[in-house]
C-alpha positions, 0 to 999 in steps of 0.5 A, a space after each residue: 500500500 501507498 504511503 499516502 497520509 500525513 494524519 492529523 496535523 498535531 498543532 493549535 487551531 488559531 482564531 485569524 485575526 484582523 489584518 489590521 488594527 484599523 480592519 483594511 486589507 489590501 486586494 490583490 494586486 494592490 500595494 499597502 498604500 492601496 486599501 479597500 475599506 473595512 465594510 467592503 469586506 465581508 467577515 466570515 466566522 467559521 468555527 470547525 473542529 480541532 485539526 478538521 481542515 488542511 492547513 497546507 504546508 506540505 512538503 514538496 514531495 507529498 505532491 499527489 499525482 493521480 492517474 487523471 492526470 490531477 495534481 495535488 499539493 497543498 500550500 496554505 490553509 484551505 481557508 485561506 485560500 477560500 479568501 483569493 478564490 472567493 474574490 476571482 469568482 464574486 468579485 467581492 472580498 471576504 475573511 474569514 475568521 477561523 476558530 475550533 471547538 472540541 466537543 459538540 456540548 463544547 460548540 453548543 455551550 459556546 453558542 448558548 453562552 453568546 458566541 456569535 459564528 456564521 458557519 459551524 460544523 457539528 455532528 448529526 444529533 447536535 445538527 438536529 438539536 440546532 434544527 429542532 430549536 430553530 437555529 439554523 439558517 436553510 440553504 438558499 435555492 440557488 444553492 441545490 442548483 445543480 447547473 450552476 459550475 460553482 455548486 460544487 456540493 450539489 454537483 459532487 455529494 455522494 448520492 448515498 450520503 445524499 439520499 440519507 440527508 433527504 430522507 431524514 427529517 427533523 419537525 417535517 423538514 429534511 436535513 438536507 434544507 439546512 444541512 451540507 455533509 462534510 465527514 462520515 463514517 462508521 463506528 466500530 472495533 480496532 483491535 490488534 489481529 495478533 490478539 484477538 480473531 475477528 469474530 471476537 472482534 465483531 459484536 459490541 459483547 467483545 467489551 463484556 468478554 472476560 477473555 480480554 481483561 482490562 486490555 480494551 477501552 471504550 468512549 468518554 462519552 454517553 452518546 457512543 457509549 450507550 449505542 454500544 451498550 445498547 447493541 449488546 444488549 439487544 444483540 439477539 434481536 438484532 440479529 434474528 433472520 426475521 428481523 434482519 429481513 424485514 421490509 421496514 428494518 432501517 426505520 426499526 433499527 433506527 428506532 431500536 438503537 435510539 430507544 431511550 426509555 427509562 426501561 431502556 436506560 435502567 437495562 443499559 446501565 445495568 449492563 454497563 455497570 457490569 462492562 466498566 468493570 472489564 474494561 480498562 478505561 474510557 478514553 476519548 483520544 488516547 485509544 489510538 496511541 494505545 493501540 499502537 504502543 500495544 497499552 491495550 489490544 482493542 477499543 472503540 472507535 470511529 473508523 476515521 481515527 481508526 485509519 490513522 491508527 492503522 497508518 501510524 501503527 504500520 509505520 512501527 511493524 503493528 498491523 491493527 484491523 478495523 471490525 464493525 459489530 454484526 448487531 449494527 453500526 452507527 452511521 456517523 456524520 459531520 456537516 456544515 450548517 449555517 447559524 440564523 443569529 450568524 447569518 443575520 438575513 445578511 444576503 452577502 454573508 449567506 452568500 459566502 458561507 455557502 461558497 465556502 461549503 462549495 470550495 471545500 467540496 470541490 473534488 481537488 479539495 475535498 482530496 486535501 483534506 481528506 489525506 491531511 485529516 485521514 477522514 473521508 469526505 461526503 463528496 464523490 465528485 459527481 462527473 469528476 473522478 478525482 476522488 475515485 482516483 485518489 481512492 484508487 492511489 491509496 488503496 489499488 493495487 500497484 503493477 505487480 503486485 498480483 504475482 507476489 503469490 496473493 490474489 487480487 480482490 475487487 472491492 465494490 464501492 459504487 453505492 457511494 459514487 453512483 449508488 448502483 453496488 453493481 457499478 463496473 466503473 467504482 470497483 478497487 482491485 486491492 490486496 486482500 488485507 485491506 477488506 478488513 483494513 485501511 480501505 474497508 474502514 473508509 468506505 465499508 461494503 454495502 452490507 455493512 451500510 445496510 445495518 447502520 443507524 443514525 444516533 437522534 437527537 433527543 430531547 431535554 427530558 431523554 437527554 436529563 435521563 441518559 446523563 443521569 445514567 452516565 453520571 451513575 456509571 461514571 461516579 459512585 451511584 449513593 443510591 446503589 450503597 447497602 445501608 449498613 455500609 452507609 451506617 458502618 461508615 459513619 461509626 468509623 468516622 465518628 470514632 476517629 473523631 472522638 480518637 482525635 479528640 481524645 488524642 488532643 485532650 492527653 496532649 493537653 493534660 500532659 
């Protein structure tokens, strides 16, 4: 396999300041002397996950060149090239001013607290709450314009994520009204094929198994977390033939995996109870790392982070493998959406948030950062076949390579790019450890689509009771304590108190 990705850039995401203290900047073309004023300028407030968008610099060799004949290298930060390209193509100056978050509850705490942004990037169950709440701004009609050349969104989406985005709905209103995808995926299990076998790999009951001890992590969070508990306790239905076969099974997954009713959540954090104490941690970040260095020999994770796992962990001699639970998966997106309070009824600045999903989408882009951030973008290209061809950079097989003694397999990925799995014209002929590797993880196989389910977004009450339920699982639950150990506890308090008492009136006395 191609060495193709840089990772993650490990650095701080920086806020862009003002050109200048009094907010001119210079056109281009244009010495210092020459300014345009600061209300010619149009101010974009983008805010976008930590380390979510090529910042450039790459080193010449890391040039991509694919077999279309596109070339790929990226110099300065996607953002800031946005600024120049928005100006050749409206005619009309923009900055944008680019900061980062952490979390979801980060953003939506940031907002709710008077942080004004005009462009956000969250994911799918925050979308929806923004949506529910009435937040966002709707894409424009010219926007979904499809013989427009600069929609590049419209014209390069995966007909796939596409179809999921127009299906979906939140208070009679698709998602793809106020929604634009930038990243998705899969969750699953990374696990060190060394230690573990496959099957064991592929159920979320691998997290209970007592044969791996303290050698597995699962999320810090009660999202990801209670889908996969959720799985496991459901494993059975889940994956009876009736069913599985059943003509209305999306819309039942769907409503399986975001059950949360108080029956519901009592099972879960019984069961999740019981799982803490086989686990080694919860982890947000740290999975990867340890997964590499051998910490732990399996952990939960989205496939993302799994493929930078991968790369990173092949680079030190460590093959690790990427398993999605037979039960479901969650299909997991991030997308771009603009903020009504933001956007103000400002027709320009709808205007260059808009572009700004435009530029990011266009199939050269979308390349960048794909390879910068090792996540897999929404878009396909549509008639351009730059990122098939990527696709094909990372993962086909090179000349050669099917006479080292191992078959080549083809590996359909049409559903994404044509939405026809039959499609001759979207089949990667790749070795076959990649089935189960970097490649499968990015783009899994229909099948495994087929058994993946959204996490909603629920509401203030839903929401009160399933914290409440990882408050329990996270601290020491009072309410679970015997009590007789409550009471035993207070005697020895209360005897220490009179020892030390006692202790002070001796020295006193003597």
């Amino acid at each position: 396999m191609k060495n193709k990705k840089r990772g993650r850039a490990f650095i701080l995401c920086p806020a862009l300041l003002l050109w200048a203290a009094v907010g001119v900047f210079p056109p281009a073309g244009e010495g210092l002397g020459q300014v345009t004023a600061k209300e010619d300028v149009i101010t974009l407030r983008v805010c976008n996950w930590e380390e979510y968008i090529d910042l450039g610099d790459w080193d010449e060799e890391e040039l991509i060149e694919l077999d279309n004949g596109v070339e790929i290298l990226g110099v300065n930060a996607l953002y800031e090239e946005f600024e120049d390209w928005y100006y050749e193509t409206y005619g009309k100056r923009v900055q944008v001013e680019y900061s980062c978050f952490g979390t979801n509850e980060d953003l939506y705490n940031q907002l709710t607290l008077g942080d004004t942004y005009d462009l956000v990037c969250p994911s799918d169950y925050m979308i929806m709450k923004l949506m529910a709440q009435g937040d966002l701004e709707p894409y424009s009609e010219e926007f979904f314009d499809g013989e427009i050349e600069e929609n590049y969104y419209r014209r390069g989406v995966s007909p796939y994520i596409a179809r999921v985005f127009a299906e979906n709905h939140i208070n009679g209103e698709s998602w793809e009204r106020y929604a634009a995808g930038y990243m998705w995926g899969v969750t699953g299990v990374l696990y060190n094929p060394e230690l573990m076998t496959r099957e064991e790999a592929s159920t979320w009951a691998v997290f209970d198994n007592p044969a791996f001890y303290r050698q597995i992590t699962l999320k810090d969070n009660v999202r990801d977390t209670y889908f996969s508990t959720l799985g496991y306790l459901l494993r059975d239905r889940l994956t009876d033939s009736a069913f599985v076969n059943d003509p209305d099974y999306s819309r039942k997954l769907g409503e399986m995996m975001n059950d949360v009713s108080p029956e519901t959540i009592q099972a879960v954090e019984e069961l999740l109870a019981g799982i803490m104490g086989n686990i080694y941690a919860l982890e947000t970040d740290s999975g990867k790392a340890d997964m590499v260095t051998g910490k732990i020999i399996a952990n939960y994770q989205w496939s993302g982070d799994a493929v930078f796992a991968m790369d990173q962990a092949e680079e030190d001699g460590v093959y690790l493998e990427f398993a999605v639970p037979r039960e479901c998966t969650n299909l997991w997106f991030d997308g771009w959406v603009m903020l009504r309070d933001g956007i103000g009824g400002d027709p320009e600045k709808k205007q260059a948030a808009e572009a700004f999903v435009n530029f990011l989408s266009r199939p050269d882009n979308a390349v960048r950062n794909m390879y910068y951030i090792g996540y897999t973008s929404a878009i396909s290209g549509g008639e351009d076949d730059t990122v098939f061809s990527y696709l094909n950079w990372c993962y086909g097989a090179e000349d050669g390579e099917e006479g080292e003694g191992e078959q080549l397999v083809a590996y359909p990925v049409g559903y994404f790019f044509s939405e026809d799995s039959e499609d001759e014209n979207y089949v990667v002929y790749t070795r076959q450890e990649q089935v189960g590797r970097q490649l499968y993880t990015q783009y899994p196989s229909r099948e495994t689509i087929s058994r993946a389910a959204v996490m909603w977004y629920f509401d203030e009450e839903e929401t009160r009771d399933i914290n409440q339920m990882w408050i329990n699982i996270r601290c020491l639950d009072v309410r679970e304590i015997p009590l007789w150990c409550v009471l035993l506890t207070l005697c020895v308090l209360a005897a220490l108190g009179v020892s030390v008492i006692l202790h002070k009136k001796n020295r006193y006395y003597n």
